[in-house]
N, C-alpha and C positions, 0 to 999 in steps of 0.2 A: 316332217317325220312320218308321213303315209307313203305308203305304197301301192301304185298300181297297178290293178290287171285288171287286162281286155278280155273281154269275152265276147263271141261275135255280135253280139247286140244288147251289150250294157257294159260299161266302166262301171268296178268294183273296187272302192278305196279301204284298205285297209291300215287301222291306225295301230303307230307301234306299241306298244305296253311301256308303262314307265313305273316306277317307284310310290307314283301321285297315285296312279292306276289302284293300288293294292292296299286295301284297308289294313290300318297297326292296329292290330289284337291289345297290346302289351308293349310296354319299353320300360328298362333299368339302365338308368341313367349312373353312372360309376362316380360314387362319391370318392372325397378327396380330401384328406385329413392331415393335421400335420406331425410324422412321425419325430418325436421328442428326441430321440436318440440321435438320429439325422440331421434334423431342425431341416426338412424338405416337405414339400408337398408329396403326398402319396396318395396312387390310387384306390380300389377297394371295391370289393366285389361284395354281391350279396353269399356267395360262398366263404369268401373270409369272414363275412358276420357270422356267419351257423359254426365256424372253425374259431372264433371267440367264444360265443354260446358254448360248445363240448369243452373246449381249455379251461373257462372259467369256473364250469361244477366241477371240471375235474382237479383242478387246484384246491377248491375249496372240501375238499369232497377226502382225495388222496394224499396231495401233495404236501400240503402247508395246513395244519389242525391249529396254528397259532394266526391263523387268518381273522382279522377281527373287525375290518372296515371294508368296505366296497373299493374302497381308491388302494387299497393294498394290492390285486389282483390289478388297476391299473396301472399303477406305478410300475411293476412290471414288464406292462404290455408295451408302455411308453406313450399312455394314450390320456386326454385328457376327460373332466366328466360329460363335460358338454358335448364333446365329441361321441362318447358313447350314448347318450341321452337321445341323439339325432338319430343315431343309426337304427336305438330302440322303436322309433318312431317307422322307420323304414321294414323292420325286419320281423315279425311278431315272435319267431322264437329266440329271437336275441333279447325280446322285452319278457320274455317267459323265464329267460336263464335268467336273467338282473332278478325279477319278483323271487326265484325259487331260491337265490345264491341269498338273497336280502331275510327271505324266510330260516335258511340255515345260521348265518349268522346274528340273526337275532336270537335264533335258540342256543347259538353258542355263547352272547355275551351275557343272556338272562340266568344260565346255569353257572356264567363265572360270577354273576352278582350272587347269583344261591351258595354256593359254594366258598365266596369270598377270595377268590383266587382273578377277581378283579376290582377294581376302587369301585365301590356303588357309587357316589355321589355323580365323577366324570363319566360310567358310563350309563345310567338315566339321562342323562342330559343330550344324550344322542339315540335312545333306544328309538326312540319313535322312528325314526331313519328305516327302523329293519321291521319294528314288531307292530301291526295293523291294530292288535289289540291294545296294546299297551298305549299308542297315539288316541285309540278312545275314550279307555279309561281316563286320558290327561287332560283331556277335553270335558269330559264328565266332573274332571276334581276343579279344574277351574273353572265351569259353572256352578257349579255349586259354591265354590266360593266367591263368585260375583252376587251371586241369589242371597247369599247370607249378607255379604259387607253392603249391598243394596235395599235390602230390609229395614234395615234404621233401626237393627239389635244393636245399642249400647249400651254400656254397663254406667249404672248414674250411682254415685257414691253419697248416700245422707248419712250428714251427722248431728246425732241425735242430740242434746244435753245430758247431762249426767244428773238424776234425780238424787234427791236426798237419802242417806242411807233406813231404812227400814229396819224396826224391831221384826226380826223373823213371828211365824204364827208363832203361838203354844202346839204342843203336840197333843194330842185327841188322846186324854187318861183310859186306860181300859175298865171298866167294872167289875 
């Protein structure tokens, strides 16, 4: 792969350029996920992630105000979590729209607990999923109840006898 030229008193070799030749700055390697709908392997750009990213606030945002789970938005897309979880990892504003979408829908299911226009019990039991504070607050309640039932506070019950009955005092005459 060189080339030669003469010149009247020296051979000059010149080497071709290749591919090896040229440092890679960068590579996005095209992930590949399997579209539910299809049941195929598909491929997937980091421009489809950012075009997830705007679909998903804007779903949650305009579209659907009855949106109450993160897997609603994918169930639609036809996408699995784990699948979105990787890509979050690839994409940082795909991991910005999950946090931001997780942040509105926590404030949505905290207002339908205020409000009563959702079961409190079923949904605490998933809030920490959406709400940062509320996973610490839970964290905070179940130390503290390790802290207390670790204590060795128990409650000991004595029973007394029952004394004899007593003539009450006299009462203090006035003068």
């Amino acid at each position: 792969m060189t080339k030669k030229e003469q010149t009247p008193n020296r051979i000059i070799v010149k080497k071709k350029r290749t591919s090896k030749d040229i440092p890679i700055i960068a590579t996005y390697k095209e992930d590949m996920y399997t579209n539910m709908f299809t049941l195929r392997m598909t491929p997937i750009s980091r421009d489809y992630m950012l075009k997830i990213a705007e679909e998903w606030i804007s779903c949650v945002l305009n579209e659907d105000m009855n949106m109450l789970t993160m897997e609603d938005f994918l169930v639609l897309k036809g996408l699995q979590r784990k699948t979105l979880m990787r890509w979050c990892e690839k994409c940082p504003e795909l991991k910005e729209a999950h946090d931001w979408v997780a942040m509105v829908l926590g404030n949505r299911r905290h207002r339908g607990m205020m409000l009563k226009t959702l079961d409190t019990n079923s949904t605490m039991k998933c809030q920490y999923l959406y709400d940062e504070n509320f996973r610490q607050a839970e964290e905070w309640r179940a130390n503290l109840q390790a802290k207390v039932a670790g204590a060795g506070n128990t409650v000991t019950i004595v029973e007394m006898e029952k004394f004899a009955d007593a003539d009450l005092l006299e009462t203090k005459k006035e003068d």
